[in-house]
N, C-alpha and C positions, 0 to 999 in steps of 0.2 A: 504493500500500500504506500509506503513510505520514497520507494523506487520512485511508482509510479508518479507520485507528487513532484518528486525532484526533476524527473524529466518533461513533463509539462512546464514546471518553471524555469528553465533551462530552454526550452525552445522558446518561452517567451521574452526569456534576454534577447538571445539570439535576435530575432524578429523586431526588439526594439531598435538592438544594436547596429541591424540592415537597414533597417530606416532611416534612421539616424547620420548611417553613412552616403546614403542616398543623398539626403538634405546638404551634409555637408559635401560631397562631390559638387553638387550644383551650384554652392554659395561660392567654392577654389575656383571654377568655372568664370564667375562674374569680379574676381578680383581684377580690379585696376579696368574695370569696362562699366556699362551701364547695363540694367536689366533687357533682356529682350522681349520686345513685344510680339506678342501672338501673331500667327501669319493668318490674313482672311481665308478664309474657309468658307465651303457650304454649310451651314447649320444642319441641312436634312441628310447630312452624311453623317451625323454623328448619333452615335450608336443608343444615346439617351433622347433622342429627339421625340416628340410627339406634338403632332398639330395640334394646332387650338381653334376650338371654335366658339364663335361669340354670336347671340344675337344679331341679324341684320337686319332694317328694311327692307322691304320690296323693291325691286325698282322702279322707277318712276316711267309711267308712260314714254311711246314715242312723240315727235311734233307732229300736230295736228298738219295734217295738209295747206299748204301754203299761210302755213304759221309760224312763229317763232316762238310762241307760247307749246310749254308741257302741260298736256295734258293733267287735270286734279294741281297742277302750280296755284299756289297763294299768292306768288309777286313775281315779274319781270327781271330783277335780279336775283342772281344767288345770295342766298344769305348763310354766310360761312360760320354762321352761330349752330350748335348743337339743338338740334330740334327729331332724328328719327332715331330708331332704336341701333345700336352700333356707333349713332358717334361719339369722338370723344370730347372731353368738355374737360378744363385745367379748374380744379381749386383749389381756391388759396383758404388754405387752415392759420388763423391768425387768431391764438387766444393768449388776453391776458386777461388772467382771472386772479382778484385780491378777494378773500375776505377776511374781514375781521368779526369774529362775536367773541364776548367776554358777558357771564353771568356769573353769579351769587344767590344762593338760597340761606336763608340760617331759620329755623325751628325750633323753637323751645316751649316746655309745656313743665309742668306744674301743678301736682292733686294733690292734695291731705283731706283724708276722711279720717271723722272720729266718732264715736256711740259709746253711748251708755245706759243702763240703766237701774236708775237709784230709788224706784219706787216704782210697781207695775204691780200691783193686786195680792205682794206678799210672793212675787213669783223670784223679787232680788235677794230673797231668803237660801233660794234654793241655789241660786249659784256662788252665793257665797258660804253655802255648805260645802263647797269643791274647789273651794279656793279660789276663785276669783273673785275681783273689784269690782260689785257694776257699777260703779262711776267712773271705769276704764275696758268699755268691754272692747274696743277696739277703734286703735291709733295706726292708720297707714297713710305713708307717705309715696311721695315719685314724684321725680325727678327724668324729663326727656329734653335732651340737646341735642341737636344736628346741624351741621355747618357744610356745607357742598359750593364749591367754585368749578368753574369750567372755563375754560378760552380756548380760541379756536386763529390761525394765524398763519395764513398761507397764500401763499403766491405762485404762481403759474403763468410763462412765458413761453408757446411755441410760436414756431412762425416757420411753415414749411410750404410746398407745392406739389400736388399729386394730377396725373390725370385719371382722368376719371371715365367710366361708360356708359350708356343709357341705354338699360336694362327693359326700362318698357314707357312707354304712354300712356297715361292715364286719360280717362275722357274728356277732362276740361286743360288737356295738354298741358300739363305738368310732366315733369321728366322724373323717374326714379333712376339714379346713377348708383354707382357702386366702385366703387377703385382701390388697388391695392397697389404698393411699392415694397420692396426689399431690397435692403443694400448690405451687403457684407464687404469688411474690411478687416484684416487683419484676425479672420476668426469670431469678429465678433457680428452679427447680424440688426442692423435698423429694421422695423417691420412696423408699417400704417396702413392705416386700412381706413379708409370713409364710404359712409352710404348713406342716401336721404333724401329727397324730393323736393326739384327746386322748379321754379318759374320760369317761364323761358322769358318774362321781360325784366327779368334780374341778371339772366346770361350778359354781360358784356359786349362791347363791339369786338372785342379781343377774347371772343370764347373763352371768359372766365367768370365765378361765381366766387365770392366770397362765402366763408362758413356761416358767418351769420346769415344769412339768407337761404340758408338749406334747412326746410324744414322736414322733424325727424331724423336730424342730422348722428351717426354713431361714428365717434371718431377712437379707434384702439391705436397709440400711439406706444413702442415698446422696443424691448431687445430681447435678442439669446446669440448665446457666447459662453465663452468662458469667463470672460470679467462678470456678466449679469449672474453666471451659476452660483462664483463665487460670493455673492452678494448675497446670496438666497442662502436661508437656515436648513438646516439637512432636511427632509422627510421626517428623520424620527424628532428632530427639536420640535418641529413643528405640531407632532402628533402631541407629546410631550403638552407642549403648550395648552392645548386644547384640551386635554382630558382632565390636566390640575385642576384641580376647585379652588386651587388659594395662590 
């Protein structure tokens, strides 16, 4: 059993150590030169490749016979704004968000109950055959305080650009878009995502739509990497956390 451990761990130096060596070959490679850029390529040559398909419109009629006008056209010009399902539309994610709240509660309460009794029909006889006072049959007090504060103090600045798709039409033509970006550097991963439903006379002449004007707008702004991993409490801390009561 023992063997067996040891040669599993052994091939998986090995395997770090080939790696490793790889990496470093390629870094002796680039001394005293500059990195080499990727040579263009066909994309559909490569072995990970898979088409994507997206929503389209229809296409648009041909010209009416000795017309210039398309047929079902709204207007004589093109208008280069996002308006059918497939195009694309740029939004600008622009949040600065402050707030502040601060509160204070405090609580305090206060009983004293007291009874006695020092004549009731010859019945204060019978309890002072048992040793008690009836002109003390009972002295209770309480005492409750509670004091609670809260503040809340946070700020929030993005300011990015995503493009974005238009996923459908709605009947009073509003546009449902949806857009996603990923950028990796360095191992480490950006990931945004926005979706939401906007006007098209808020679209821009420059096919863009600010956030604030998306309404039902869900903006996930994030990472993954190894910096964000390390940043995150293990699984068990976390479970851990969760289960204490105190």
């Amino acid at each position: 059993m023992k063997s067996g451990y040891l040669k599993h761990f052994a091939s998986f130096i090995v395997l770090g150590i080939a790696l490793a060596g790889c990496n470093a070959v390629d870094r002796l490679q680039n001394i005293g030169g500059t990195p080499q850029l990727a040579p263009i390529v066909d994309p559909t040559k490569d072995p990970n490749y898979r088409p994507v398909t997206m929503p389209v419109a229809a296409p648009e009629g041909p010209h009416a016979e000795n017309s210039l006008w398309l047929q079902g056209a709204h207007a004589f010009f093109h208008d280069p704004r996002a308006s059918h399902i497939g195009d694309l539309i740029t939004v600008d994610v622009t949040i600065a968000d402050t707030a502040e709240v601060s509160n204070a509660t405090t609580r305090t309460r206060a009983n004293s109950d007291t009874a006695n009794m020092t004549n009731l029909f010859g019945l204060e006889n019978m309890i002072t055959k048992n040793g008690a006072d009836p002109a003390s049959l009972v002295n209770m007090g309480s005492d409750l305080s509670n004091a609670g504060t809260g503040q809340i103090n946070r700020s929030e600045t993005i300011n990015l650009t995503v493009a974005a798709i238009v996923l459908q039409v709605l009947a009073n033509g509003n546009l449902v878009i949806t857009g996603h970006q990923q950028v990796v550097v360095n191992q480490e991963m950006r990931d945004l995502q926005v979706s939401g439903i906007v006007r098209t006379e808020d679209i821009t002449s420059d096919n863009t739509v600010n956030l604030a004007q998306v309404a039902e707008a869900r903006v996930a702004y994030g990472g993954k990497g190894q910096i964000t991993d390390v940043q995150q409490p293990r699984y068990g801390s976390q479970l851990f956390d969760i289960l204490m009561p105190w």
